[in-house]
C-alpha positions as CSV (number, residue, x, y, z in Angstrom):
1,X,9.4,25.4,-28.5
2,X,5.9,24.5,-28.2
3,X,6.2,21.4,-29.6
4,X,9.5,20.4,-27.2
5,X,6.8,21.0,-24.6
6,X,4.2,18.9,-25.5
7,X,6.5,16.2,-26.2
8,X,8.4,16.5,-23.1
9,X,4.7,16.1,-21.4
10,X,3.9,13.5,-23.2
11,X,6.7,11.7,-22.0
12,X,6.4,12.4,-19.0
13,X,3.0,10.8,-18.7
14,X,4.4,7.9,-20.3
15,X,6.6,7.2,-17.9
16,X,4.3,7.6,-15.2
17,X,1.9,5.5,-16.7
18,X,4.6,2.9,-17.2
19,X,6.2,3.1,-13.8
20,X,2.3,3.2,-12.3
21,X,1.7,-0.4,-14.1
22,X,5.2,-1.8,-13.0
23,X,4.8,-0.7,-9.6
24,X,1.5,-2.3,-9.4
25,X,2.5,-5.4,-11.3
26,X,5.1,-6.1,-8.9
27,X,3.2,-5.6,-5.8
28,X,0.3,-7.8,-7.0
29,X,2.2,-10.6,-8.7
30,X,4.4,-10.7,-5.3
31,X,1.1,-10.8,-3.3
32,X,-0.1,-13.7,-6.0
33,X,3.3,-15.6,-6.1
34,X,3.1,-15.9,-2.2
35,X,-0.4,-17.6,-2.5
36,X,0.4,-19.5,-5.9
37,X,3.8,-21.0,-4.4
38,X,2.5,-22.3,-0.6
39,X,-0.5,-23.8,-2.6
40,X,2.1,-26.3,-4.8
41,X,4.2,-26.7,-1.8
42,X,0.3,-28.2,0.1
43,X,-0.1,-30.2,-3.5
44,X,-3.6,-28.0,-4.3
45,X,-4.1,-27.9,-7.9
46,X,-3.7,-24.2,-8.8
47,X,-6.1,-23.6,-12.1
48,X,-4.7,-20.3,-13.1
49,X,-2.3,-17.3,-12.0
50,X,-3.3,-14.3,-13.5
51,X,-2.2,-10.7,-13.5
52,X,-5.4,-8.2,-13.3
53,X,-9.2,-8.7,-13.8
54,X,-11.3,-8.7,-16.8
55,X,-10.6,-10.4,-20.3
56,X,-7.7,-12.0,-20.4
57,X,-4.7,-10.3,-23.0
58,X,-2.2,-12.8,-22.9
59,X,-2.2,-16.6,-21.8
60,X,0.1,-19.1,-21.8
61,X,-0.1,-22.6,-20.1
62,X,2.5,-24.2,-18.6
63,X,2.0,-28.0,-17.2
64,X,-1.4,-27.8,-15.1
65,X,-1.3,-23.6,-14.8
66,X,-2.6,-21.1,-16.9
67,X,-0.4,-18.0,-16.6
68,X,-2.5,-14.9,-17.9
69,X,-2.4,-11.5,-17.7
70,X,-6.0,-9.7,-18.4
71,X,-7.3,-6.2,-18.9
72,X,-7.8,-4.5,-15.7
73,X,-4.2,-4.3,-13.9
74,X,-6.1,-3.7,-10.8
75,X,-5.6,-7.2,-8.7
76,X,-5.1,-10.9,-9.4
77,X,-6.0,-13.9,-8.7
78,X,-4.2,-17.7,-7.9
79,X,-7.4,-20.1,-9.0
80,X,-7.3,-23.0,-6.9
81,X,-9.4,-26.1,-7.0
82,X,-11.8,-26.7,-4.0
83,X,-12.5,-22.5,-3.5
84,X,-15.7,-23.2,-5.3
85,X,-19.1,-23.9,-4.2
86,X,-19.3,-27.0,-6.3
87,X,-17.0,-28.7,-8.1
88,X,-19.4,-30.9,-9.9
89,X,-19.0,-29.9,-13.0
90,X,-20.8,-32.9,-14.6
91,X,-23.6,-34.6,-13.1
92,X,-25.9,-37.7,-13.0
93,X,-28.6,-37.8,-15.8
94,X,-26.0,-35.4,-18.1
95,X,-24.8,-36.5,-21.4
96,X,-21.3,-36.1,-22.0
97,X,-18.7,-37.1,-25.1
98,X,-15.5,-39.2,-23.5
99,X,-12.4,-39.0,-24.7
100,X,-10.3,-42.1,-24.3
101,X,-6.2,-42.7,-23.7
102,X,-4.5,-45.5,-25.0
103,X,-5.2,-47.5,-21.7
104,X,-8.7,-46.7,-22.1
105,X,-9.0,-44.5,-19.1
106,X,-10.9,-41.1,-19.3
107,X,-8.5,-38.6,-20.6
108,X,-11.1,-35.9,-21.5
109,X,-15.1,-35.3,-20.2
110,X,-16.5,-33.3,-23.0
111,X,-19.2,-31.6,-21.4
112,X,-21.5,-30.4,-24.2
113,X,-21.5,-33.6,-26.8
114,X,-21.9,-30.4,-29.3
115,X,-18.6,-28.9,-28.9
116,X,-17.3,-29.6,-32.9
117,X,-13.7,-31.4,-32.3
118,X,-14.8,-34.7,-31.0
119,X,-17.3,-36.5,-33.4
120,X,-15.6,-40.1,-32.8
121,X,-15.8,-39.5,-29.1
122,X,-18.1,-41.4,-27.2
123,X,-21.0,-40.1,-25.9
124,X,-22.7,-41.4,-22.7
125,X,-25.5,-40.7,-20.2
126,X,-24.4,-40.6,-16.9
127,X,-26.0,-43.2,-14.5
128,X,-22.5,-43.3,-11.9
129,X,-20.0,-40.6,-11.6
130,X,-16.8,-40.4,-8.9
131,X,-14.6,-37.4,-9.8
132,X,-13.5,-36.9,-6.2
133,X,-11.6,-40.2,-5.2
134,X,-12.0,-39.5,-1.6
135,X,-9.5,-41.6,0.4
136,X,-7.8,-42.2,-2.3
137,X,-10.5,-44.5,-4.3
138,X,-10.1,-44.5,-8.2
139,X,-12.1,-41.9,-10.4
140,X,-15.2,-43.2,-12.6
141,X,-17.4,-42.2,-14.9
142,X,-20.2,-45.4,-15.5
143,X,-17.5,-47.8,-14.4
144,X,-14.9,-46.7,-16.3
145,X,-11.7,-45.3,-14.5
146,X,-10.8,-41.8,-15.2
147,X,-7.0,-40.2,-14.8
148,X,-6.4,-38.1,-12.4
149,X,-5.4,-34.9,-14.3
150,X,-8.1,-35.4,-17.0
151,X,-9.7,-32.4,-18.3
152,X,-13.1,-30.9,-19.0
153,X,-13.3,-29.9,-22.3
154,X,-15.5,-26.5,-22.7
155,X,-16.3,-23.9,-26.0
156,X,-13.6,-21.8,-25.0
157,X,-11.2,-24.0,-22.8
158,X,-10.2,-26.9,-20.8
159,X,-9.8,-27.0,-17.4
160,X,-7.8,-30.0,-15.0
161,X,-10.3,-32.2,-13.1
162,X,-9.6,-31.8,-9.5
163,X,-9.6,-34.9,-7.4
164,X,-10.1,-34.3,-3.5
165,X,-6.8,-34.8,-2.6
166,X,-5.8,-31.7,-4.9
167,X,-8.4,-29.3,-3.2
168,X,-7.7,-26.3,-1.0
169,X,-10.4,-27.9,1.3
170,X,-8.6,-31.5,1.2
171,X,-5.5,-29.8,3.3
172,X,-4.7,-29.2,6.9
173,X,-5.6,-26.1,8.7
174,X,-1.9,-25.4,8.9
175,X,-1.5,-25.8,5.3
176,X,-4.3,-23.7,4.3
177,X,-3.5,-20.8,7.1
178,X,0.0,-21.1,5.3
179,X,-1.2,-20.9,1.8
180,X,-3.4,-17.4,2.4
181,X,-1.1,-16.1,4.9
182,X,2.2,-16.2,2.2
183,X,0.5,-13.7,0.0
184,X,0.9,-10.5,2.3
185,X,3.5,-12.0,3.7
186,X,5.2,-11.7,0.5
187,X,4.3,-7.8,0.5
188,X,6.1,-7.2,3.5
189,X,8.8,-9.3,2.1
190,X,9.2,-7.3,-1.2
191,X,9.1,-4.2,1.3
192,X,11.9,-5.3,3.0
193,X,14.0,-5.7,0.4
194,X,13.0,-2.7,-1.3
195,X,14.3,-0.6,1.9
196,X,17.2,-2.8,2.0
197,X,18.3,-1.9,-1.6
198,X,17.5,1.9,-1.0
199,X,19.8,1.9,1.7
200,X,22.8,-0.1,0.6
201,X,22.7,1.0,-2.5
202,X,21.2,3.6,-4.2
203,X,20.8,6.6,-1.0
204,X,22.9,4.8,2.1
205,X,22.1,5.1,5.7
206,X,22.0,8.0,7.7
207,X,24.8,8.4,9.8
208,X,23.5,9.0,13.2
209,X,26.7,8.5,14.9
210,X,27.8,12.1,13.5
211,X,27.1,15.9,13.6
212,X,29.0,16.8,10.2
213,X,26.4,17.9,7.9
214,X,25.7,15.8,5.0
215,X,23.1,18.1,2.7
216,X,21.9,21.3,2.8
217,X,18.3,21.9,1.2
218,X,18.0,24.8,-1.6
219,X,15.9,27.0,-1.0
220,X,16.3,26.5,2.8
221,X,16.9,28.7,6.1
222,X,20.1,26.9,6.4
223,X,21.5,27.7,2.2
224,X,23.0,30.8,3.4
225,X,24.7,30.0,6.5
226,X,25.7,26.4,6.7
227,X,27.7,24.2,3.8
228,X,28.2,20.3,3.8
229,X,30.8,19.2,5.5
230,X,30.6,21.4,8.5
231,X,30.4,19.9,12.2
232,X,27.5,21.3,14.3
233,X,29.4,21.5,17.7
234,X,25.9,22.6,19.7
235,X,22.7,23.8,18.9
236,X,20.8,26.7,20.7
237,X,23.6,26.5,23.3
238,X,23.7,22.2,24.0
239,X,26.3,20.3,23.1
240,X,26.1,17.7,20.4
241,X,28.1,14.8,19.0
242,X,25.7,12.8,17.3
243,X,23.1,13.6,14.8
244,X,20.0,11.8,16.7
245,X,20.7,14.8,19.6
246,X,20.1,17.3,16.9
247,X,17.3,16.2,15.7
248,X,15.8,15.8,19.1
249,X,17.0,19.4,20.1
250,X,15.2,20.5,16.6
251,X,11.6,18.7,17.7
252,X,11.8,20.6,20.9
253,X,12.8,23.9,19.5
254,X,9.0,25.1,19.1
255,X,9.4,28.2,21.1
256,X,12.8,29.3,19.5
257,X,11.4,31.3,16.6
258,X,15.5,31.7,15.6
259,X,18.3,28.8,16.1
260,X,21.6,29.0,16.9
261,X,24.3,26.3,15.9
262,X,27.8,26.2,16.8
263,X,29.7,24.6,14.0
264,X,33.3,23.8,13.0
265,X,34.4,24.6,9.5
266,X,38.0,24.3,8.2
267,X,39.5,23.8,11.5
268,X,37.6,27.2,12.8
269,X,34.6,27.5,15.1
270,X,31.9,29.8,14.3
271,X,28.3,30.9,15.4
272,X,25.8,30.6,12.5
273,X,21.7,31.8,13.7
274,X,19.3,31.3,11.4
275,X,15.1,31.4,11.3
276,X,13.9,28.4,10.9
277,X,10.6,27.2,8.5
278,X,7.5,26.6,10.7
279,X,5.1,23.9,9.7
280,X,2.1,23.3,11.8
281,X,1.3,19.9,10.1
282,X,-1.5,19.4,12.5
283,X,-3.5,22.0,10.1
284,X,-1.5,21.7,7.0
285,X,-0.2,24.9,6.9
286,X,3.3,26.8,7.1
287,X,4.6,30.1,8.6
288,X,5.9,33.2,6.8
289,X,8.9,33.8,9.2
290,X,10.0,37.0,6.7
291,X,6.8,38.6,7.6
292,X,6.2,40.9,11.0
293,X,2.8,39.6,11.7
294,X,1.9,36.1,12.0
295,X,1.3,35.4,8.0
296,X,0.5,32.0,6.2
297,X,3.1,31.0,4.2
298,X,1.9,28.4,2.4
299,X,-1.5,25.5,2.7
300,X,-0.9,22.5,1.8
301,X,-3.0,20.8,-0.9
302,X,-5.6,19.5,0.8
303,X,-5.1,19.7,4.3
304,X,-7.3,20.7,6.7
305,X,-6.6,24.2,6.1
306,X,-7.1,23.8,2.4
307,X,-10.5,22.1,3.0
308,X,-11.5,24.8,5.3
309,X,-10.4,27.9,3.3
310,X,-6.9,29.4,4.4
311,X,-5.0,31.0,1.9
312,X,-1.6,31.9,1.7
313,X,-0.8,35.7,2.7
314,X,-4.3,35.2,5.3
315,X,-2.7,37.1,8.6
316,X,-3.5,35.4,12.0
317,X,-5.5,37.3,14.5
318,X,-6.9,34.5,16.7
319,X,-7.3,30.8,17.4
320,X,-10.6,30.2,18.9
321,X,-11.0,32.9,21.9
322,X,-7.2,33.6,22.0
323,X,-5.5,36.4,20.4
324,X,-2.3,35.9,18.8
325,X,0.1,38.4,17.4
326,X,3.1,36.2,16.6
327,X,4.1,33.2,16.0
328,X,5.0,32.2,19.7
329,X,1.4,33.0,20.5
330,X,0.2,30.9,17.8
331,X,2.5,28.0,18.8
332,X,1.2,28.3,22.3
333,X,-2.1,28.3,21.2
334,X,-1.9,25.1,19.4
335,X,0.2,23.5,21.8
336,X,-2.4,23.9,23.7
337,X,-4.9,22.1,21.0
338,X,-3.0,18.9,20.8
339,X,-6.0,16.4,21.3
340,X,-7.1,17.8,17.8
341,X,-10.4,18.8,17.0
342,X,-12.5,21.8,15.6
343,X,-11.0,25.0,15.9
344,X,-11.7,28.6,14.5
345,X,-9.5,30.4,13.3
346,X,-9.8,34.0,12.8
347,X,-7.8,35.9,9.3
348,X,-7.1,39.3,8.3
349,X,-7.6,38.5,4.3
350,X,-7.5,41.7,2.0
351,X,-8.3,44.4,5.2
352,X,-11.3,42.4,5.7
353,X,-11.8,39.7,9.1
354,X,-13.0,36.3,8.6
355,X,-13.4,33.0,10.7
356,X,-12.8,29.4,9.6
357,X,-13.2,26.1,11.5
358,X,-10.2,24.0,11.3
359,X,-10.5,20.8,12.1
360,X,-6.6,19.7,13.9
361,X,-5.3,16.4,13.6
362,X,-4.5,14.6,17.2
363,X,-1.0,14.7,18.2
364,X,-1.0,10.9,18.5
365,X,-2.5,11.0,14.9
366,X,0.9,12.3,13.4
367,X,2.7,10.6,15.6
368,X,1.9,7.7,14.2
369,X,2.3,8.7,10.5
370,X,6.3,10.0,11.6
371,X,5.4,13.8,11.9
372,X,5.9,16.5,14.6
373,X,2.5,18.5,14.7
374,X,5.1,21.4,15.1
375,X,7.6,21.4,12.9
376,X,11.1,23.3,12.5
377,X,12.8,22.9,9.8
378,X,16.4,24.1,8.8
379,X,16.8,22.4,5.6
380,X,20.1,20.6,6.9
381,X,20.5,16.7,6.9
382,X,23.0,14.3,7.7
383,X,25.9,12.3,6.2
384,X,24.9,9.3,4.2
385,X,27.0,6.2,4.2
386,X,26.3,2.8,2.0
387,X,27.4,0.0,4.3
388,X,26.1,-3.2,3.2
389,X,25.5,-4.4,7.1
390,X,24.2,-1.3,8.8
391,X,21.2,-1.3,5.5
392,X,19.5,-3.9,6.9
393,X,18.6,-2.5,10.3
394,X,17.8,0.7,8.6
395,X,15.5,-1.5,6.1
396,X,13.7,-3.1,9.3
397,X,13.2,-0.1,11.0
398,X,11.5,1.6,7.2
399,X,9.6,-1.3,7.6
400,X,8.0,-0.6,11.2
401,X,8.1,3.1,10.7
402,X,5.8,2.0,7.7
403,X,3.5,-0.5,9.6
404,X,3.0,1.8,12.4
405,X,2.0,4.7,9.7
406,X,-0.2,2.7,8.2
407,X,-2.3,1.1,11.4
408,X,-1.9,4.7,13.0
409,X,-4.5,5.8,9.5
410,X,-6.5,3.3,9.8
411,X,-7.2,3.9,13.4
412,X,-7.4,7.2,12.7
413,X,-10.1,6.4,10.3
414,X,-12.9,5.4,13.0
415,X,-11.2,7.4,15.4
416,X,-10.5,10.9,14.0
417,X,-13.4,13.3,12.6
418,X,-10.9,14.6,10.3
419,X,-10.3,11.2,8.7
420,X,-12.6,9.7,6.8
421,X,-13.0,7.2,4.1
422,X,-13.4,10.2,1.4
423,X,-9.4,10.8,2.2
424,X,-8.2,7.4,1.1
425,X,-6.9,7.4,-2.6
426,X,-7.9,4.7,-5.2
427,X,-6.4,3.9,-8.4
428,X,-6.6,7.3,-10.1
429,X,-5.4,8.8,-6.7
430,X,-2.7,6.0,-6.4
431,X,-1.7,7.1,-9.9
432,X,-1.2,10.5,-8.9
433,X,0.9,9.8,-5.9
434,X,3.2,7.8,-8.0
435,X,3.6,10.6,-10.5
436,X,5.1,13.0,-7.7
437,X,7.8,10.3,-6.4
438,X,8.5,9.1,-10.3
439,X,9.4,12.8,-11.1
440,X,11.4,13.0,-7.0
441,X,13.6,10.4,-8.2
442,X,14.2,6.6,-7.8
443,X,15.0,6.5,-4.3
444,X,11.4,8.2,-3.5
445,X,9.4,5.9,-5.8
446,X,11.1,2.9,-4.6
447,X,10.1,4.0,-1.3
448,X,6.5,4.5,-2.3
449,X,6.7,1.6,-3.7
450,X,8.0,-0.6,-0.5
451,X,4.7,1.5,1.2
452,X,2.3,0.4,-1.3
453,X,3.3,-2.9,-0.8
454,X,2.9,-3.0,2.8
455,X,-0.4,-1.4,2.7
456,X,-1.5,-3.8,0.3
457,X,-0.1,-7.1,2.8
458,X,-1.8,-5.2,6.2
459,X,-5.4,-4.2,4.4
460,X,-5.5,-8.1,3.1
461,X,-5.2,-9.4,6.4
462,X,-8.0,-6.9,7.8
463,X,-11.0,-9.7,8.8
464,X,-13.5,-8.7,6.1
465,X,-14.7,-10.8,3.8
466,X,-13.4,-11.2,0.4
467,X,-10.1,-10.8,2.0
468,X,-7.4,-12.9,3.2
469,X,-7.9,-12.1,6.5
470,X,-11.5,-12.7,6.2
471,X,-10.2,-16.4,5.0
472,X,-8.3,-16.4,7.8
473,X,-11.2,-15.5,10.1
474,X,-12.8,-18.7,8.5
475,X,-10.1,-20.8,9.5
476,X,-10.5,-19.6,13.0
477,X,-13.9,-21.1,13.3
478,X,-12.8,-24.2,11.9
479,X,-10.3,-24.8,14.3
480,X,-12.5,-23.4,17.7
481,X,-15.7,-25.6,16.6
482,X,-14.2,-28.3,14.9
483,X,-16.3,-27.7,11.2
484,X,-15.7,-25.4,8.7
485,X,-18.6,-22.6,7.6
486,X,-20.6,-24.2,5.3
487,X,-19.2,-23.3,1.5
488,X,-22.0,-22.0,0.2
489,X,-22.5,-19.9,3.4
490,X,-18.3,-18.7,3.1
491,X,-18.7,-18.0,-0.7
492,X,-22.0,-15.9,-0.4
493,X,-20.4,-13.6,2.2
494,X,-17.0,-13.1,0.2
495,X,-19.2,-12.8,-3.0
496,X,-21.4,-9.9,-1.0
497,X,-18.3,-8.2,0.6
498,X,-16.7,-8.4,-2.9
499,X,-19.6,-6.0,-4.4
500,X,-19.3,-3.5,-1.2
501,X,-15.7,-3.5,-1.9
502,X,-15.6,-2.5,-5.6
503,X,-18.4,0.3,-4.5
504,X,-16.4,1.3,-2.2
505,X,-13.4,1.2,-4.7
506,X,-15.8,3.4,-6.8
507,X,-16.9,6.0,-4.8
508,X,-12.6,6.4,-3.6
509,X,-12.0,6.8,-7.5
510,X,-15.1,9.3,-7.6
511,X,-13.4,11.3,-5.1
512,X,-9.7,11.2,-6.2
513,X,-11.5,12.7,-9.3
514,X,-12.8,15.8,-7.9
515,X,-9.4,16.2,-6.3
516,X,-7.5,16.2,-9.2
């Protein structure tokens, strides 16, 4: 038996390793295609399009394009000519061994005449050198005319020369906005049709147009009273036809600590009341409705609770100077708290009273992210329907839902105290995440997936540095004064930003360490 176990744990982390590095893969190579594809539509000469950082595993090179794949499967790159500082790779006063076609043009610039290989090629000191062709004028090296996809010839490769015409800097600001813009673009793309496919295929759309019950949750309030199939006629006393008015009666049902639905099953009507689960998201932390006092069911991992010490079976006495002896007083109380902030909170833990300082997220906070700060919850959903047409307004509306989560955290992050940047998860954490949806099903880690990838596109076009929306920022000079920064001025800050970055990157891992 023991040995089933281990290997069913092994498994199990391979499979999350493997779904981790295809998730990731796909988002980045998206991200990359996006770039790599707007640049050959422009005509920029696109060096290499590689998968990850580091030494490079795998390599393959197909017409002017190395494809690679290297170590790290933490990014990517779309090397395109005029991105450096200088392209001179060659200069005047360096000797060099030419390599000569059959019309006596310049087919290859050996840079170091000691490279073994090319003993019959000639070698040359360079008085006169025009690799740019600017305007169009031919390409020399001391008179003599040099193709325009010649190579440099190094140790340990070759790489294309890249006339001006072929550089990023060569090409209109509308080509070059294009050509960084396409790669987030291509995350919220790949998003899209992620939610699209969820929806029309594998998990349907909600009905909304119905009250028949689709699903009941195990383990839920509702497992012992309601069944699927059964219509919900009204709920605590209101009418309903449509699921969207349940769900609205359920967000405002705070006060009702029991709910009453009046369903149809069979052709009979009945009265089903039930206690719902209470989950006050705002502190990460649920209610133990079996309980006569008002008792902690459960902290979630952590939440603010968790951080500042509340433990399941910890029995409420007060929230900062208010006493509370149930549950409606506790709701009242952080009703009443809804801006967020520090708040104590004062336990009965083992016959013994303690405080703790809580610090609430904002109402507007979980708002954002899709969450009640009061939550009731039944365990009842609704019927599910795969209709090709109706999944793509489902999918666009994922999609906002997603881009609204996401700007409502990083908001949060300068404007919330209980937000900061030692919440955000790195690799390891990102790792971690994806092992909880792999083992929820497809359907959840396709969705985590289609949120990666949108978080991915929206933190690329923050204006930083290093970034494509720093890029961008560039552009928006450009086009105000009329010049672009000066390279080596763009490169240094990108280069700088870059290191602050991978610190940052760092110290996220550091922390998604202690965590786990």
């Amino acid at each position: 038996m023991l040995r089933n176990y281990i290997w069913t744990v092994k498994h199990m982390i391979l499979i999350n390793i493997l779904a981790f590095i295809f998730m990731l893969g796909l988002v980045i190579f998206i991200h990359e295609l996006g770039h790599f594809i707007m640049a050959k539509r422009a005509g920029i000469l696109c060096h290499e399009f590689a998968l990850g950082f580091g030494p490079i595993v795998y390599s393959k090179r197909k017409g002017e394009t190395l494809y690679s794949i290297r170590l790290l499967p933490l990014g990517g790159f779309v090397s395109m000519a005029g991105e450096e500082v200088s392209d001179e790779l060659v200069k005047v006063s360096q000797r060099v061994k030419l390599v000569f076609d059959q019309d006596d043009r310049v087919d290859k610039i050996v840079v170091d005449p000691a490279i073994p290989g090319y003993d019959d090629a000639q070698e040359v000191l360079i008085d006169y050198i025009d690799l740019k062709g600017v305007d169009g004028g031919d390409l020399t090296i001391n008179g003599y005319p040099v193709n325009r996809d010649a190579h440099y010839v190094f140790r340990n490769k070759t790489l294309q020369i890249a006339p001006y015409d072929r550089s990023f800097e060569s090409k209109t600001l509308l080509e070059r906005f294009l050509t960084i813009f396409a790669g987030p673009f291509m995350n919220f793309v790949l998003a899209l049709v992620i939610f699209f496919l969820v929806s029309s295929i594998i998990v349907g759309v909600p009905r909304y147009d119905s009250s028949v019950i689709g699903s009941v949750g195990q383990g839920m309030p509702a497992e012992e009273h309601l069944e699927a199939g059964d219509k919900i006629l009204a709920v605590n006393g209101t009418s309903v036809s449509r699921w969207d008015e349940i769900s609205a009666l359920m967000r405002d049902a705070n006060q009702d600590l029991t709910v009453t639905f009046e369903i149809e099953r069979d052709g009979s009507v009945m009265t089903v009341e039930m206690v719902p689960m209470l989950s006050f998201f705002n502190a990460g932390f649920s209610a133990d409705m079996d309980a006569d006092a008002p008792v902690v069911g459960s902290v979630g991992e952590n939440s603010p609770a968790d951080q500042a010490g509340l433990q399941a079976g910890d029995e409420l006495v007060a929230i900062g100077q208010t006493a509370v002896n149930n549950w409606s007083d506790v709701i009242n109380a952080i009703e009443a708290r809804r801006e967020g902030g520090e708040t104590t909170f004062t336990v009965l833990r083992d016959g013994e009273t303690e405080t703790l300082t809580i610090g609430l997220f904002s109402e507007r906070f979980l708002s954002g992210q899709g969450v009640n700060f009061i939550h009731v919850q039944t365990g009842i959903g609704p019927e599910y329907t795969r209709a090709f047409f109706a999944a793509f307004p489902d999918a666009l509306a994922n999609l906002t839902g997603t881009f609204t989560m996401i700007f409502s955290t990083l908001r949060a992050l300068f404007a919330e105290a209980q937000v900061g940047v030692g919440d955000l998860a790195g690799p390891v954490g990102i790792f971690s995440i994806t092992s909880q949806f792999v083992s929820a099903g497809l359907a959840s880690f396709l969705t985590w997936m289609a949120i990666l990838s949108v978080n991915l596109g929206i933190i690329n076009l923050l204006p930083i540095p290093a970034l494509d929306g720093g890029r961008i920022v560039f552009l928006g000079y450009e086009a105000i004064v009329g010049k672009p920064v000066k390279k080596e001025v763009e490169n240094s800050l990108h280069f700088i930003m870059f290191i602050l970055l991978m610190a940052l990157i760092l110290f996220i891992t550091y922390n998604d360490i202690l965590r786990l």
